[in-house]
matplotlib code that plots the C-alpha trace (Angstrom):
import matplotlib.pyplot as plt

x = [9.4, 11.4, 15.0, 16.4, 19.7, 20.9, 18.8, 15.5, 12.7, 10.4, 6.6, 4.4, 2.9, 6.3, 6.8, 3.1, 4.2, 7.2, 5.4, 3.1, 5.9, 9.9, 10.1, 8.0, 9.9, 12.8, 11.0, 10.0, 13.4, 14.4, 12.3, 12.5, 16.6, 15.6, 16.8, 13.6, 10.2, 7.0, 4.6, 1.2, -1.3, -5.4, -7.2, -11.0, -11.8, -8.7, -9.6, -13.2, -12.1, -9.9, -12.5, -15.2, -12.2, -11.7, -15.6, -15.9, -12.7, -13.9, -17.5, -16.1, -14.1, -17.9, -18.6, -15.9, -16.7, -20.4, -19.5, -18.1, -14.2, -11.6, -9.6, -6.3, -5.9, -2.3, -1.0, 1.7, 0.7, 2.0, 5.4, 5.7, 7.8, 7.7, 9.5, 7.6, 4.3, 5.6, 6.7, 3.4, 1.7, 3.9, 2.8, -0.9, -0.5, 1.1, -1.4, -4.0, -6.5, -9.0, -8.3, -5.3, -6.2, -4.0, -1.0, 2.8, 4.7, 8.2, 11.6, 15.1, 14.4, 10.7, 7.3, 3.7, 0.5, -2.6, -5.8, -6.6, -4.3, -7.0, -6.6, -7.3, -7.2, -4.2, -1.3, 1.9, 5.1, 2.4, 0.3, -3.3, -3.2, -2.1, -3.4, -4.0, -4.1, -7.2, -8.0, -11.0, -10.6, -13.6, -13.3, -15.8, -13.4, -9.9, -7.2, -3.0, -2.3, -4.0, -2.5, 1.1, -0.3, -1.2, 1.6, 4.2, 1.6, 2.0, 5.4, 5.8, 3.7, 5.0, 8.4, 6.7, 4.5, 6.4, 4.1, 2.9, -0.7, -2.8, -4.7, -5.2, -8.8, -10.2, -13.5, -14.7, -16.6, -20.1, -19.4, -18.4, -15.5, -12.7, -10.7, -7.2, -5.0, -1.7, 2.2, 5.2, 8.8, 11.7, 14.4, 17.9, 19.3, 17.3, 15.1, 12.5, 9.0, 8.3, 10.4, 8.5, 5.3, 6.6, 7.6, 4.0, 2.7, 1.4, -0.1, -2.0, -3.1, -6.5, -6.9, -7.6, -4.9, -5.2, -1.5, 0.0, 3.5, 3.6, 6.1, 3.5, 0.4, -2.6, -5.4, -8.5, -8.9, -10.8, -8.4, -7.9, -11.5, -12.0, -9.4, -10.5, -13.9, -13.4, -11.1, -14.0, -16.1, -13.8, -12.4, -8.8, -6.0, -4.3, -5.8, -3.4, -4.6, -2.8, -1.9, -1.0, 2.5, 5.2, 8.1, 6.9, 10.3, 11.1, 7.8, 6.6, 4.7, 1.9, 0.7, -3.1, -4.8, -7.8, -10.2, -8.6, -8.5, -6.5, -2.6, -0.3, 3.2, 4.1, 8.0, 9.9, 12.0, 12.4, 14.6, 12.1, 8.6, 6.6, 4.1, 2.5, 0.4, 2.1, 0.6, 0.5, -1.6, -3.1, -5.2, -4.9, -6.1, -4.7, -3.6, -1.3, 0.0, 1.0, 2.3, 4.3, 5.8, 7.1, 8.1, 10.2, 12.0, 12.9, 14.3, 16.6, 17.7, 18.3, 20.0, 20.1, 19.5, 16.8, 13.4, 10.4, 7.0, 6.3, 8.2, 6.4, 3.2, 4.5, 5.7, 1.7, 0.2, 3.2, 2.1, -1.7, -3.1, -6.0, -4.3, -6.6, -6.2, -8.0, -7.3, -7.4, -8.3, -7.7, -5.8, -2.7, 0.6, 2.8, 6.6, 7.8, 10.8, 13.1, 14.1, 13.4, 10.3, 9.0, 9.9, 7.6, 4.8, 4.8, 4.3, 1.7, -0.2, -0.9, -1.2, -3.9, -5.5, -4.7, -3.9, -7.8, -8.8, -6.8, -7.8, -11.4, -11.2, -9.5, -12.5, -15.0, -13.0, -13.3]
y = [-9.1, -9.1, -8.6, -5.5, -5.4, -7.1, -5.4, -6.8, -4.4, -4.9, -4.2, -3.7, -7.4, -9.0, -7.7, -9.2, -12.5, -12.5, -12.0, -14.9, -17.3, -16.5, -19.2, -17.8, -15.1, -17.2, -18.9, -15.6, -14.5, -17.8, -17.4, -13.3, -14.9, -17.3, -19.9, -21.6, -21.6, -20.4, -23.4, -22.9, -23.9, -23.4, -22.1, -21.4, -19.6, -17.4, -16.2, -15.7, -13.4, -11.7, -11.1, -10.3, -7.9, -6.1, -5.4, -3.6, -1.5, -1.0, 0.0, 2.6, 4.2, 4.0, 6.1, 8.7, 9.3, 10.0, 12.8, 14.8, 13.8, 14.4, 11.1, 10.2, 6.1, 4.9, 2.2, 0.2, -1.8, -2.4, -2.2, -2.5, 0.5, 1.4, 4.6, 5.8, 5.0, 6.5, 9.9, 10.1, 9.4, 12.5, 14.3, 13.9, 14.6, 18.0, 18.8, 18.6, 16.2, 14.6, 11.1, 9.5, 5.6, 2.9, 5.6, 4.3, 5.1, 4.2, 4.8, 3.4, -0.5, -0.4, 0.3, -0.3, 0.9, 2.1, 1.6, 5.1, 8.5, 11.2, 14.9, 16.5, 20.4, 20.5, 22.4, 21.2, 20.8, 20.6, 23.6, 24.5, 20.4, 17.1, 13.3, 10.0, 6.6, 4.8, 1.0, -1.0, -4.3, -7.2, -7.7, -6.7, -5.3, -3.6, -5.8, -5.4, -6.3, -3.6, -1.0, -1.8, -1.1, 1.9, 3.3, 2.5, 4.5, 7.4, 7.1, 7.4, 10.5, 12.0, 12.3, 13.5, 16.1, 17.3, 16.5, 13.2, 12.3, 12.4, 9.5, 6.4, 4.9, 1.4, 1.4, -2.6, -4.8, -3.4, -0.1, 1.3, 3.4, 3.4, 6.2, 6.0, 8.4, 7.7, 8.7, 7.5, 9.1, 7.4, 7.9, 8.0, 6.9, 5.3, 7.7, 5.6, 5.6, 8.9, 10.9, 9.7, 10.6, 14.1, 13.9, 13.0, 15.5, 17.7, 14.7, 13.7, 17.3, 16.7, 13.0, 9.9, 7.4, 4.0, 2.2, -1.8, -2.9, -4.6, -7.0, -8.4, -10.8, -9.8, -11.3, -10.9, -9.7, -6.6, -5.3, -1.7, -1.5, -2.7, -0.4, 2.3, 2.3, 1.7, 5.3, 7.4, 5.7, 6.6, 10.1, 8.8, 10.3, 7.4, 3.6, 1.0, -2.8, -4.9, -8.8, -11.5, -12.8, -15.3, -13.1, -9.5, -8.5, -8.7, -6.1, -3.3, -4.1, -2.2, -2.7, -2.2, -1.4, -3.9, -1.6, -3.2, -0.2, 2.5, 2.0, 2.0, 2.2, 1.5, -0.1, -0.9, -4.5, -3.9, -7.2, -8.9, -10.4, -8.8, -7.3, -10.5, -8.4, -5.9, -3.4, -4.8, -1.9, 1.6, 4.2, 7.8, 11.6, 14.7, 15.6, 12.3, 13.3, 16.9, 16.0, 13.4, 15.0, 17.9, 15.1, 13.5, 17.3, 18.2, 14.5, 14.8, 18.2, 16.7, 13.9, 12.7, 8.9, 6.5, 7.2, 4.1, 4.7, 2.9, 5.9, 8.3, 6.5, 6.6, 10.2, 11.2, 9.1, 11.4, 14.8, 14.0, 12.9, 10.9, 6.7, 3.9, 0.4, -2.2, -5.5, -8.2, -11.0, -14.2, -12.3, -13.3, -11.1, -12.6, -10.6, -12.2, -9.4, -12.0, -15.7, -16.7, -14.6, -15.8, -19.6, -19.4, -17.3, -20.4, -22.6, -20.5, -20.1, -24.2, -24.1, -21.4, -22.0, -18.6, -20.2, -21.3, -17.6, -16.1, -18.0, -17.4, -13.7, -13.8, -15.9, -13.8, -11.2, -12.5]
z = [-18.9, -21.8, -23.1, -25.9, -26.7, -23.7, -21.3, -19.0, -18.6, -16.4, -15.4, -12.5, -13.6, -13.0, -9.5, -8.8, -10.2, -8.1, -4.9, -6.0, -6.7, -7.1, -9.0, -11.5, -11.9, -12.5, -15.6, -17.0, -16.9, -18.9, -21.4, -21.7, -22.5, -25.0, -22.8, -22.4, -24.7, -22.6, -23.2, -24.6, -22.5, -23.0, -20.8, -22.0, -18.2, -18.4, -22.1, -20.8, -17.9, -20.4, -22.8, -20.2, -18.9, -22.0, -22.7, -19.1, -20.2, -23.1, -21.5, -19.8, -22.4, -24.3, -21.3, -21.1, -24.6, -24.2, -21.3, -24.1, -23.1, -25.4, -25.3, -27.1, -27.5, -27.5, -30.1, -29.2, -32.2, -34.8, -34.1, -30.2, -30.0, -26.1, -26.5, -29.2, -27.1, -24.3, -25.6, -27.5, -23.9, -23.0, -25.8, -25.1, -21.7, -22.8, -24.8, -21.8, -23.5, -21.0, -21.0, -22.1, -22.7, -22.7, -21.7, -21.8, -19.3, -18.6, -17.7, -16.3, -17.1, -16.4, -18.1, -18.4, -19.8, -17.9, -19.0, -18.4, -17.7, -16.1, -16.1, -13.1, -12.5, -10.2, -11.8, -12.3, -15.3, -17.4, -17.0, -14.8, -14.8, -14.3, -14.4, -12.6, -13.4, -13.1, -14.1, -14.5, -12.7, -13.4, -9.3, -6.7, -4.5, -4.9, -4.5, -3.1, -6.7, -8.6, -5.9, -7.0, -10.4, -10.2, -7.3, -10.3, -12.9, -10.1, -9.6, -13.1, -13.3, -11.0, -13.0, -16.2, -14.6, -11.5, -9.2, -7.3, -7.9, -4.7, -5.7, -7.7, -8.9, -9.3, -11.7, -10.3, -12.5, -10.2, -11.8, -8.6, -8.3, -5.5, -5.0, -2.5, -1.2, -2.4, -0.7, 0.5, 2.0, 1.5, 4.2, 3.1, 6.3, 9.6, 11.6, 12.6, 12.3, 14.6, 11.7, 9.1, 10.7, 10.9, 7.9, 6.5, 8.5, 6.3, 4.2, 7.4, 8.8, 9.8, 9.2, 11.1, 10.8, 11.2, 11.5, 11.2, 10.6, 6.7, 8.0, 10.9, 10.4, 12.5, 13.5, 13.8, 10.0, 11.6, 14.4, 12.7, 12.1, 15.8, 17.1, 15.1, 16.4, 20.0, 19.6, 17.6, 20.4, 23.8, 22.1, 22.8, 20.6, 20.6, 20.4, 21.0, 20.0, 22.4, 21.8, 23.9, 22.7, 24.2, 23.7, 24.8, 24.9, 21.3, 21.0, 22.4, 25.7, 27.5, 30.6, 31.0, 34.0, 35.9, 33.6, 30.6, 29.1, 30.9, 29.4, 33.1, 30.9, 26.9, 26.9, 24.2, 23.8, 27.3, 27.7, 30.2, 30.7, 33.3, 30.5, 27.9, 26.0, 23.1, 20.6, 16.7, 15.5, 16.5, 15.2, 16.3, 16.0, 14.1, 17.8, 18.2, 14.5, 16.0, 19.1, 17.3, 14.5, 17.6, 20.0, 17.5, 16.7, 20.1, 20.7, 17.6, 18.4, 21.8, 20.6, 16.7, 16.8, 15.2, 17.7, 17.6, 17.8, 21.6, 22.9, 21.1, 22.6, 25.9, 25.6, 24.4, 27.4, 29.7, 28.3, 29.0, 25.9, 26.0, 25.1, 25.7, 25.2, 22.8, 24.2, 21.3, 23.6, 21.5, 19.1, 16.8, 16.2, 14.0, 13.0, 9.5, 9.6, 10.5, 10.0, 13.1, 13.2, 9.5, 10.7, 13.7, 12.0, 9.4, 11.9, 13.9, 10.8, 10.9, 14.5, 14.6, 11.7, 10.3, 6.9, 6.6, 7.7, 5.8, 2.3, 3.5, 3.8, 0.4, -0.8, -0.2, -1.6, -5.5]

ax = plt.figure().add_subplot(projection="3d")
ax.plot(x, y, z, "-o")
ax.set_aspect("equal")
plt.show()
């Protein structure tokens, strides 16, 4: 974060900090103000990871380079100039080099620099190609953090080439590479979550899709995978993962039959509590993506209003697709959308330990 003329810009680093800690963000912005001096603190394992962080990036630049890449280095040095960085990023990027390292990018308050801009042969503004972002990361395993990265290095790509990359890449400190699918719709007015799958559908022709609620906590730390197996295994279209909740009727219920698999009837917030257990997450079939996507068009020409995703199910389970259930026994479902639901998922996550879990997973993670 700092402050030009007046004026904050911003990076993908300072929205991670402020999901860490608010307050943080509220010192940066002190300091970024001259309002407050950032204090100077050693810290001999930070400077290690840093060092040890720069030799892998470094390493794989070594490598690029020995594959015969043409690669253009950007210098914000010695002057700091953004802009200048960033329209020499442009430039190189014009000029369809290889391998753009340490690319600017930036625009309308915010910027950043990847470690790596990658040309790929899809055409766009620029020509036969375009690029996408790729950082190296000392971590065994890809992290939320270095996602956000490199969706605003996309984002920002997008707008200089014309087109949106269709993935990001994570070189981890193993050497191995992770590649992700990357897209996102924005709607300009609510249509629900059957809309936007219809809206996606073209992104999602042919694909398995596994589906959770960002605003939710879920537990066990492996329900998609479970539910995704148990459909791959069953042939269902659609795989709901079913929780036991106190309030069902804040959710959307489904009432399994003695089999404790076969789905009777999917409601939504239907105002009672006949049915305890709810789905939290799903995973379905290019045929639930198709039906969807034509379910959710005929309902809007019928009647234009905001659709959810429970009557979707229900309509797919009505026109014979193949739904099943994956009952979660022991499983937690926890809706932090709203005060009163981000008050009792706090306290739940004392009460069932999901705190501990939780820390664990992340853990084993490093």
């Amino acid at each position: 974060m700092q402050s030009q003329n007046g004026h904050i810009s911003l990076s993908p680093s300072d929205v991670t900090a402020y999901l860490g800690c608010r307050h943080l963000t509220t010192l940066s912005l002190q300091v970024a103000k001259k309002k407050l001096a950032k204090p100077e603190v050693k810290n001999e394992q930070a400077e290690l990871v840093f060092r040890k962080g720069l030799e892998h990036e470094d390493a794989y630049l070594r490598s690029l380079v020995g594959k015969g890449l043409s690669v253009r280095t950007i210098e914000l040095e010695p002057d700091r100039d953004w802009e200048r960085a960033a329209r020499e990023t442009v430039a190189a990027m014009k000029e369809g080099v290889d391998v753009v390292y340490q690319g600017v990018l930036a625009s309308d308050g915010w910027r950043g620099q990847a470690d790596f801009l990658m040309r790929v042969e899809t055409p766009s503004a620029l020509g036969a190609w375009s690029y996408e972002a790729l950082d190296t990361k000392l971590a065994r395993h890809a992290k939320p953090t270095y996602i956000l990265q490199l969706c605003f290095y996309s984002e920002q790509l997008g707008r200089v080439t014309g087109r949106a990359p269709r993935q990001i890449h994570v070189v981890l400190g193993s050497g191995e590479g992770v590649s992700l699918s990357l897209s996102y719709l924005v709607q300009t007015e609510p249509r629900g979550l059957p809309h936007a799958v219809r809206s996606a559908r073209s992104w999602l022709a042919g694909a398995d899709v596994v589906f959770a609620m960002p605003d939710t906590i879920v537990l066990p730390l492996d329900a998609l995978r479970q539910v995704h197996a148990q459909r791959l295994a069953s042939g269902a279209d659609l795989t709901l993962g079913l929780f036991p909740v106190d309030e069902p009727e804040r959710f959307g219920p489904v009432e399994v039959a003695a089999d404790g698999r076969t789905i009777v009837r999917i409601l939504d917030k239907p105002g009672h509590r006949e049915v305890k257990t709810v789905w939290g997450v799903c995973a379905w079939s290019p045929a639930f993506t198709d039906f969807c996507a034509e379910w959710d068009a005929a309902a809007e020409r019928e009647r234009p209003a905001e659709r959810v995703l429970s009557n979707a199910f229900e309509g797919a389970r009505a026109a014979g697709l193949k739904v099943d259930a994956c009952v979660l026994e022991g499983g937690v479902y926890l809706d932090i959308g709203t005060p009163h639901g981000l008050r009792a998922a706090l306290r739940l996550l004392v009460e069932h330990g999901v705190l501990e879990q939780v820390q664990a997973a992340l853990g084993a993670a490093e």
